[in-house]
N, CA, C and O atoms as a CHARMM CRD file, in Angstrom:
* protein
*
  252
    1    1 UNK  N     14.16000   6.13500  10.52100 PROA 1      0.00000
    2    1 UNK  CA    14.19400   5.45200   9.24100 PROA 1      0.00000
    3    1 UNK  C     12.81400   4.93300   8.87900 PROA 1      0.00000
    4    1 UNK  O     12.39200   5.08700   7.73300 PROA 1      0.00000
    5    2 UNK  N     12.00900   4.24900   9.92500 PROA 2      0.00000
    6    2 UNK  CA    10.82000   3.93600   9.39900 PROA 2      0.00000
    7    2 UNK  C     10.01500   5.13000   9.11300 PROA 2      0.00000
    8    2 UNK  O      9.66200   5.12700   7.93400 PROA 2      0.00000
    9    3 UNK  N      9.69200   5.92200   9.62500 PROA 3      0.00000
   10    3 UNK  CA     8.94900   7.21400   9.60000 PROA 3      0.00000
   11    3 UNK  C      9.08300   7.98900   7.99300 PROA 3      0.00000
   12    3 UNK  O      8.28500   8.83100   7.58000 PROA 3      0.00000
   13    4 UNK  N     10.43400   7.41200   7.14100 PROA 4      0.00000
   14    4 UNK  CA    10.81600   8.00400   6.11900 PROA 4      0.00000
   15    4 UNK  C     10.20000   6.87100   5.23100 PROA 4      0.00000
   16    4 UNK  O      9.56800   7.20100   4.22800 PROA 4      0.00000
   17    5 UNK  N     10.35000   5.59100   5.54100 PROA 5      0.00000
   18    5 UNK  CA     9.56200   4.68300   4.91800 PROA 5      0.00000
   19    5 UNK  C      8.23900   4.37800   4.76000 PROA 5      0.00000
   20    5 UNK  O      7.85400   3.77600   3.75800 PROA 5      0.00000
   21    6 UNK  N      7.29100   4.81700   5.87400 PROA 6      0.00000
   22    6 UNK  CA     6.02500   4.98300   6.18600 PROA 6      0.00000
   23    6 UNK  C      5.67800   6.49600   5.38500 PROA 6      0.00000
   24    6 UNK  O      4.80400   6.48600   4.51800 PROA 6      0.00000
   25    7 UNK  N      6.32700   7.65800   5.67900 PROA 7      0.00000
   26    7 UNK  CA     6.05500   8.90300   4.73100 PROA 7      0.00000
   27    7 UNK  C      5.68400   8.35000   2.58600 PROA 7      0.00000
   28    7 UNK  O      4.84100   8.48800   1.70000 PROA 7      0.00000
   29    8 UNK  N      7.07200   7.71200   2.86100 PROA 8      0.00000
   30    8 UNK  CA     7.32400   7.67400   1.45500 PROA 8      0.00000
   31    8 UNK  C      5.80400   6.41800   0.78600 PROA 8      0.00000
   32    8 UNK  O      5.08400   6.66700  -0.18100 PROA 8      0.00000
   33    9 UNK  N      5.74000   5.35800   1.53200 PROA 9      0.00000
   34    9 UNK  CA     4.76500   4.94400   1.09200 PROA 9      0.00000
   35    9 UNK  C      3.38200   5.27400   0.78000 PROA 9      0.00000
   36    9 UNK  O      2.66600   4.86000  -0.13100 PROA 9      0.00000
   37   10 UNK  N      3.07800   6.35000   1.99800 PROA 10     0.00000
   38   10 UNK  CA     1.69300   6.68100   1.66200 PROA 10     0.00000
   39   10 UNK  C      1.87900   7.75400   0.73700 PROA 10     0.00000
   40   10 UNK  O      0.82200   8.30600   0.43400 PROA 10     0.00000
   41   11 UNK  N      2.85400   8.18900   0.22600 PROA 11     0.00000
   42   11 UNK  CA     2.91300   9.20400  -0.59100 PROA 11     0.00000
   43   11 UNK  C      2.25500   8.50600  -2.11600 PROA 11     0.00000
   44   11 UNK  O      1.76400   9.25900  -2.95700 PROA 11     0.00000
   45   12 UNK  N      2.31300   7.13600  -2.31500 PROA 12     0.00000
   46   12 UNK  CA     2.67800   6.69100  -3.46100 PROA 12     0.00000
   47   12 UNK  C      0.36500   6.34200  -3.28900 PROA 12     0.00000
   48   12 UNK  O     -0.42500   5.96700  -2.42200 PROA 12     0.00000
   49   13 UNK  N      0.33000   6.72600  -4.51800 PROA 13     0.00000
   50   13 UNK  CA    -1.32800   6.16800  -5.04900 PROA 13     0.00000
   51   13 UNK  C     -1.57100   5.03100  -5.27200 PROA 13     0.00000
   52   13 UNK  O     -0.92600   4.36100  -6.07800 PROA 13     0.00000
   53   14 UNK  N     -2.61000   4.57400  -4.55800 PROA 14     0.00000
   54   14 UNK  CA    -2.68800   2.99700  -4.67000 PROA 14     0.00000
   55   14 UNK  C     -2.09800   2.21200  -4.42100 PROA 14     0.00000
   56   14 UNK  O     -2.28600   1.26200  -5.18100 PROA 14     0.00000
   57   15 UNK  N     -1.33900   2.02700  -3.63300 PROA 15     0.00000
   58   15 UNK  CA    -0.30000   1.14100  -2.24800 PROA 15     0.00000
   59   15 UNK  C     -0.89900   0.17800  -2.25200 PROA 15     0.00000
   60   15 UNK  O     -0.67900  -0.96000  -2.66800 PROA 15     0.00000
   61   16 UNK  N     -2.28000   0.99100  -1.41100 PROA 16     0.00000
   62   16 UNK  CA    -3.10800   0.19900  -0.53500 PROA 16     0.00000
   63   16 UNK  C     -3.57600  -1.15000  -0.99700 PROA 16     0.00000
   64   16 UNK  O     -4.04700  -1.89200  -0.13600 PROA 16     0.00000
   65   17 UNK  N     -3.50700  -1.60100  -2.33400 PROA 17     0.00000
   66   17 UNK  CA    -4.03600  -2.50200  -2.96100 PROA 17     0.00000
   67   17 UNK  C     -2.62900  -3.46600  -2.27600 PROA 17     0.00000
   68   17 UNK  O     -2.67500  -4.23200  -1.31300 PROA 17     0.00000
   69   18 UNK  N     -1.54000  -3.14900  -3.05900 PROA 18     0.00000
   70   18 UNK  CA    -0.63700  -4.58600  -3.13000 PROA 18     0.00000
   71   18 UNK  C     -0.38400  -5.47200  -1.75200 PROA 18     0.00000
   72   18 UNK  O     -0.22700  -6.65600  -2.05200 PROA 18     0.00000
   73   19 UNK  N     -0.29900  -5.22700  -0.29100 PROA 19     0.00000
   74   19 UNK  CA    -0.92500  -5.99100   0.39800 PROA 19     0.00000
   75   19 UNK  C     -1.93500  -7.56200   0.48600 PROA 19     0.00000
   76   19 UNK  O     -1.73400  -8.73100   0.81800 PROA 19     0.00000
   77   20 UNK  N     -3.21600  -6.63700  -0.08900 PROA 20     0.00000
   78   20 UNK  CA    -4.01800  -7.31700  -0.29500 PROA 20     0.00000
   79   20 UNK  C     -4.35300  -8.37200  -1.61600 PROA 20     0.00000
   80   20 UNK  O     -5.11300  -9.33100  -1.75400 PROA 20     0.00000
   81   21 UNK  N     -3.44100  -7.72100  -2.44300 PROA 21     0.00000
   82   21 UNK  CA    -2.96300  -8.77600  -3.31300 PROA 21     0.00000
   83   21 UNK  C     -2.09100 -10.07700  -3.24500 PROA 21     0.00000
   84   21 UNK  O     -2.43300 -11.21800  -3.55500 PROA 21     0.00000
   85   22 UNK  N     -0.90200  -9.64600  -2.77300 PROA 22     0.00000
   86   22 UNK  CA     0.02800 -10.57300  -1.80500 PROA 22     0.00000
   87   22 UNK  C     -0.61100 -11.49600  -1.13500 PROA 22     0.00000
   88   22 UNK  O     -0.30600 -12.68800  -1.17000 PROA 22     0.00000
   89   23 UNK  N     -1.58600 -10.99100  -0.44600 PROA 23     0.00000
   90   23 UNK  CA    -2.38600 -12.04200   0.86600 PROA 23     0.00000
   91   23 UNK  C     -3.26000 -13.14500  -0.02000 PROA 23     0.00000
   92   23 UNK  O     -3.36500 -14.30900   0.36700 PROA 23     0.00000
   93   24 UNK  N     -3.93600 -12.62100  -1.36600 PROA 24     0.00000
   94   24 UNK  CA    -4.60700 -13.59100  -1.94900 PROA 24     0.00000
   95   24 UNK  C     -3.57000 -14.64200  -3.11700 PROA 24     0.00000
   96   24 UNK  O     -3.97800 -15.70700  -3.58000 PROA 24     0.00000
   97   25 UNK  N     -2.73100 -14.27300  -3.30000 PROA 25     0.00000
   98   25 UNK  CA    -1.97300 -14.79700  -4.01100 PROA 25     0.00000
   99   25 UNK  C     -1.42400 -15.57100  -3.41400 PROA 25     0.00000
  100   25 UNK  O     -1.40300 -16.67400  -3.96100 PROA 25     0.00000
  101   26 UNK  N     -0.47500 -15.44100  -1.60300 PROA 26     0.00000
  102   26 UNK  CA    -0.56800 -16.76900  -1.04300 PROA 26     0.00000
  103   26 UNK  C     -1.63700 -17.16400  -0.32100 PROA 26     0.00000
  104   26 UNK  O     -1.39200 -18.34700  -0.09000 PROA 26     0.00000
  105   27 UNK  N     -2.31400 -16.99100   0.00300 PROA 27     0.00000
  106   27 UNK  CA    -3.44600 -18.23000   0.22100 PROA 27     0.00000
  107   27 UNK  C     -3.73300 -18.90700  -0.79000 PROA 27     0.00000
  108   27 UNK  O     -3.29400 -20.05600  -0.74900 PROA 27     0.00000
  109   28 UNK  N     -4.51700 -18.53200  -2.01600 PROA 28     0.00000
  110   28 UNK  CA    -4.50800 -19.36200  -3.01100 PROA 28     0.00000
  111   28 UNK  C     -3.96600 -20.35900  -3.45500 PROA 28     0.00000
  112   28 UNK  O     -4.45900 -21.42000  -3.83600 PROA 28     0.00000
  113   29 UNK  N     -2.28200 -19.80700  -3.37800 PROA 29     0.00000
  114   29 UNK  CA    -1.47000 -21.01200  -3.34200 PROA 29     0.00000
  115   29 UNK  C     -1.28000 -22.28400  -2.52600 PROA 29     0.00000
  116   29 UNK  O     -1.17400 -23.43200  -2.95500 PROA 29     0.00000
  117   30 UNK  N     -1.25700 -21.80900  -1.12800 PROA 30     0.00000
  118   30 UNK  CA    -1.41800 -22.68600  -0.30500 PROA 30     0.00000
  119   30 UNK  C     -2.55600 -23.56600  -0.10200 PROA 30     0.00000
  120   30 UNK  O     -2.51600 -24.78200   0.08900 PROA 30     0.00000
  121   31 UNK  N     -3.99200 -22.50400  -0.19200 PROA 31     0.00000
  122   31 UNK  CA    -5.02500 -23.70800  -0.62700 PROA 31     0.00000
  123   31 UNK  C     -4.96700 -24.79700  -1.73200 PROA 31     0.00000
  124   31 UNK  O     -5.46600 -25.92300  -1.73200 PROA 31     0.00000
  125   32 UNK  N     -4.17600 -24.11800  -2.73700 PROA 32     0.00000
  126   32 UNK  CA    -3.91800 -25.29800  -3.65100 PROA 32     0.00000
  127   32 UNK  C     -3.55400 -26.17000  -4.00900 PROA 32     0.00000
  128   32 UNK  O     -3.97100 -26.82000  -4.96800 PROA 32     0.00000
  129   33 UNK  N     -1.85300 -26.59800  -2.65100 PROA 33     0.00000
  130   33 UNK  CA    -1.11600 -27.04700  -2.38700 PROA 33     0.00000
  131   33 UNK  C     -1.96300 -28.34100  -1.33500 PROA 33     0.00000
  132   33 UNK  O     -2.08400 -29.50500  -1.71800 PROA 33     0.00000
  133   34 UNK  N     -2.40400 -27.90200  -0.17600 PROA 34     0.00000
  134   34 UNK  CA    -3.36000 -28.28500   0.56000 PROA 34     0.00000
  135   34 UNK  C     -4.07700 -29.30500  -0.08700 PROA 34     0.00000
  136   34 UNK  O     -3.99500 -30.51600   0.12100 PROA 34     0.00000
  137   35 UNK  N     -5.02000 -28.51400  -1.15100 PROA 35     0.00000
  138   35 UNK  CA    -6.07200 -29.41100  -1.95700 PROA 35     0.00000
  139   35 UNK  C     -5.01200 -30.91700  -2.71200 PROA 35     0.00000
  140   35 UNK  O     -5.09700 -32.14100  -2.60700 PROA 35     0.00000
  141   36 UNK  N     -4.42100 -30.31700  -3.18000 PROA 36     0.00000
  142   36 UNK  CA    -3.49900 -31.42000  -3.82700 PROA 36     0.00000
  143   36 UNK  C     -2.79500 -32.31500  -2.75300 PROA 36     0.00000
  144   36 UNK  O     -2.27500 -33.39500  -3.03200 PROA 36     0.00000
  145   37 UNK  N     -2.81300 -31.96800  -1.95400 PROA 37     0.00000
  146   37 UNK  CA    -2.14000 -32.92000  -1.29300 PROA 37     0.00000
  147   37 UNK  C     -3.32300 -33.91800  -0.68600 PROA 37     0.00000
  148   37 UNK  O     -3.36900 -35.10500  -1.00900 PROA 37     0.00000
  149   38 UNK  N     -4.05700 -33.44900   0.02000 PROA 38     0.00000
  150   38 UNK  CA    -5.19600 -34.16200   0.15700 PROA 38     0.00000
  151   38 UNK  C     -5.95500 -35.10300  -0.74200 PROA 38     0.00000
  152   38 UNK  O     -6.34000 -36.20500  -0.35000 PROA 38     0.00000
  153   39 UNK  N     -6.16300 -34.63300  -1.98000 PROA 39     0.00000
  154   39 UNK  CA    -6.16300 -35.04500  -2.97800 PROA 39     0.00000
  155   39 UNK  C     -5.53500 -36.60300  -4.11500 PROA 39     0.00000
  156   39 UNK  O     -6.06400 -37.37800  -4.91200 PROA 39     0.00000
  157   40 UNK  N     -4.24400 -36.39300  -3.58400 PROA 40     0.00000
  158   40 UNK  CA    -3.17200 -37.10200  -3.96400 PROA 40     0.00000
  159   40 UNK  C     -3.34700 -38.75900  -4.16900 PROA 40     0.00000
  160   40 UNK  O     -3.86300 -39.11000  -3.10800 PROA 40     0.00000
  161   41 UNK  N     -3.20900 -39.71700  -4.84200 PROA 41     0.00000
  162   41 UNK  CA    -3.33700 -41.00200  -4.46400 PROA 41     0.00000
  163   41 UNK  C     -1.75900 -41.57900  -3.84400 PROA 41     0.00000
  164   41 UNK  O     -0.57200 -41.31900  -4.04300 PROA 41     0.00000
  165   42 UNK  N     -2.66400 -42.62500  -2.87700 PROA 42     0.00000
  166   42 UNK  CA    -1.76500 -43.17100  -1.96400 PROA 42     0.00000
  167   42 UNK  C     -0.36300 -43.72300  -3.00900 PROA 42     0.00000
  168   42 UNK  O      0.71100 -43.12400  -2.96000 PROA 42     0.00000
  169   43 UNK  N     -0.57500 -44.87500  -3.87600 PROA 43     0.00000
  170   43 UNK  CA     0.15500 -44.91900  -4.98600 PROA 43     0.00000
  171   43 UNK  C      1.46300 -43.52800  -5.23500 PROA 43     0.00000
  172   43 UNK  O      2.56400 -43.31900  -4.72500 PROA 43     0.00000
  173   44 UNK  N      0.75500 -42.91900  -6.11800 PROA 44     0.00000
  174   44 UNK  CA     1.81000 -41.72800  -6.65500 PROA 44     0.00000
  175   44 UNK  C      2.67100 -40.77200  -5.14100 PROA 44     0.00000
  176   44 UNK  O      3.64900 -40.02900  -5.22500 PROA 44     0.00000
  177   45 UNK  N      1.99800 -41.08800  -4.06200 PROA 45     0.00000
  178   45 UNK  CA     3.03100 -40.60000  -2.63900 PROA 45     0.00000
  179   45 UNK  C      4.14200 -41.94800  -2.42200 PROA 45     0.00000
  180   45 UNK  O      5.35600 -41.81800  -2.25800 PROA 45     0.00000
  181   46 UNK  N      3.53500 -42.99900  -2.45800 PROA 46     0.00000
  182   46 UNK  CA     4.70800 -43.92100  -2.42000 PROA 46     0.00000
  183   46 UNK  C      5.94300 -44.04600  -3.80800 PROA 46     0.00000
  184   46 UNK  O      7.14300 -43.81400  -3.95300 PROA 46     0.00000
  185   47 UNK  N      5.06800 -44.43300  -4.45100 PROA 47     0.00000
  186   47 UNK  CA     6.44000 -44.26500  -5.56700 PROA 47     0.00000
  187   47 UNK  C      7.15400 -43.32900  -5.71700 PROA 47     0.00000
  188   47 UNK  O      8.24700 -43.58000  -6.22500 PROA 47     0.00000
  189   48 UNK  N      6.76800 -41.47300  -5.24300 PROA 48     0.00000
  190   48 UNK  CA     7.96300 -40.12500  -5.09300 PROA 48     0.00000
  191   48 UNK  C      8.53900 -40.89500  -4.14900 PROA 48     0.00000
  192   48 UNK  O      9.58800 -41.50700  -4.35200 PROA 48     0.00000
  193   49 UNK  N      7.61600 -40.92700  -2.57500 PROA 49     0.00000
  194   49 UNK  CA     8.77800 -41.21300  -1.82900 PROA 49     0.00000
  195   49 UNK  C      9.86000 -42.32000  -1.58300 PROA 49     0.00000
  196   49 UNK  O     10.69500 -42.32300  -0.67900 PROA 49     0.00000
  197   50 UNK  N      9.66800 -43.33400  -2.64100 PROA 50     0.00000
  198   50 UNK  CA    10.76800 -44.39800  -2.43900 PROA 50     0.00000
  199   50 UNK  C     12.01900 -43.89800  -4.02500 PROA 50     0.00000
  200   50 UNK  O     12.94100 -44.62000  -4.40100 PROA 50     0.00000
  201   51 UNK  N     11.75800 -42.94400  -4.46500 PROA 51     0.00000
  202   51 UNK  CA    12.86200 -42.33000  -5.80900 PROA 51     0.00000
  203   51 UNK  C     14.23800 -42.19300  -5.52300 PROA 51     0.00000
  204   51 UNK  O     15.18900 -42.47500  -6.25200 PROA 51     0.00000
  205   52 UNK  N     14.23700 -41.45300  -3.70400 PROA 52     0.00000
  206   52 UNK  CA    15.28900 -41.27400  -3.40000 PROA 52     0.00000
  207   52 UNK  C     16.53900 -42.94200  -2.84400 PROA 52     0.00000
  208   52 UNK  O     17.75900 -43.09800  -2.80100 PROA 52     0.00000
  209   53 UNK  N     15.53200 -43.68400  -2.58300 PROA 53     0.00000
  210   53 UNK  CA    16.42500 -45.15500  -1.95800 PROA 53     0.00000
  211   53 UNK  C     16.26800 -45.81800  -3.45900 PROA 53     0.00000
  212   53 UNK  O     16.98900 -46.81500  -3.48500 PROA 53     0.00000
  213   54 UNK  N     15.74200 -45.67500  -4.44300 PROA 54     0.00000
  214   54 UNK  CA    16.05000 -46.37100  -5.27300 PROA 54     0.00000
  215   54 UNK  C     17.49500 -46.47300  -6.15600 PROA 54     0.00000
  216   54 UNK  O     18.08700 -45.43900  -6.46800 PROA 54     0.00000
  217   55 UNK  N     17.89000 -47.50000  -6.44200 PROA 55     0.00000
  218   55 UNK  CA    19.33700 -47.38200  -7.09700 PROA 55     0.00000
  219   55 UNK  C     19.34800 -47.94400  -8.52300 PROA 55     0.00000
  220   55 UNK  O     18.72100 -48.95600  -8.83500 PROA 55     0.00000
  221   56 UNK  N     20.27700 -47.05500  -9.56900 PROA 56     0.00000
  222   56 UNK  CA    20.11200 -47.86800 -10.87700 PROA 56     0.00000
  223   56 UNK  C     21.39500 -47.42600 -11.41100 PROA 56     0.00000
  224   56 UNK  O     22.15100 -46.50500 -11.10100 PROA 56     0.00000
  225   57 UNK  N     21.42800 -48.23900 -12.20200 PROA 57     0.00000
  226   57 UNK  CA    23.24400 -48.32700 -12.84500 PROA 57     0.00000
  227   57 UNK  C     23.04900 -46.70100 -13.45200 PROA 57     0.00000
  228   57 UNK  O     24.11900 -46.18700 -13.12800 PROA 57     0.00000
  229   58 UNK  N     22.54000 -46.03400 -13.89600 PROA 58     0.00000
  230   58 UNK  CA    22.37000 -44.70800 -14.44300 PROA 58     0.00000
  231   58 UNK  C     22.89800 -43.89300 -13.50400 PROA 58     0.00000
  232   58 UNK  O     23.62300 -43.10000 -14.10600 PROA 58     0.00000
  233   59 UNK  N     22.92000 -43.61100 -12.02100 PROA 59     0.00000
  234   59 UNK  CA    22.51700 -43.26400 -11.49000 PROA 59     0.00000
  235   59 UNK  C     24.34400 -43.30300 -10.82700 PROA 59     0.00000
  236   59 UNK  O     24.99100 -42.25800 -10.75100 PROA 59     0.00000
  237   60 UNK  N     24.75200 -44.24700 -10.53900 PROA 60     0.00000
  238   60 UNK  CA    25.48800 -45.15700 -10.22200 PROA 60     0.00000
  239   60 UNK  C     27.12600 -44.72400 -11.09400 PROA 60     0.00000
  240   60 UNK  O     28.24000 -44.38500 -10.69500 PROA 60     0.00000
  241   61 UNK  N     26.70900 -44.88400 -11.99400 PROA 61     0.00000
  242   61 UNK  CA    28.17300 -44.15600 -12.97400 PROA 61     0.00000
  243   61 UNK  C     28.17800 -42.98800 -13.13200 PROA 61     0.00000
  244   61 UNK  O     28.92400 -42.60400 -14.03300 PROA 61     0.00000
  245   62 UNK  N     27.48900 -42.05300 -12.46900 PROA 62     0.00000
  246   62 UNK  CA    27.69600 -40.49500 -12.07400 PROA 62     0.00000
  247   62 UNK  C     28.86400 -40.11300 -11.55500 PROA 62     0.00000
  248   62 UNK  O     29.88200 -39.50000 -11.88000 PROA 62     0.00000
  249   63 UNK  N     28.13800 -40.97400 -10.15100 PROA 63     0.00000
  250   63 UNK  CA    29.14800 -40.65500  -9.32500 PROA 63     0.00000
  251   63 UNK  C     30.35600 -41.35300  -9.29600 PROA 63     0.00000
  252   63 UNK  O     31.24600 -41.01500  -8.51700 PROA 63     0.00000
């Protein structure tokens, strides 16, 4: 089965690129993610992370 999958791919022109596209598209991302996080002020990490324990009547008559 692979041998039919490996045939069939190199059959196809210009393969060889999308790989190497893939690879820059996530890194990029991840560097970007990275940067931002590093980035981030201490502030705006505390106030996401206290969103979830916070409680409000909105919130409250949902459920």
């Amino acid at each position: 089965m692979l041998k039919f999958i490996k045939h069939h791919m190199e059959s196809i022109a210009g393969i060889e690129i999308y790989p190497l596209i893939s690879l820059v598209i996530f890194f990029t991302f991840f560097m970007v993610l990275f940067y931002w996080v590093i980035t981030a002020k201490k502030d705006y990490i505390t106030k996401v992370s206290n969103i979830p324990l916070e409680t409000n009547n909105q919130n409250d008559s949902i459920l």
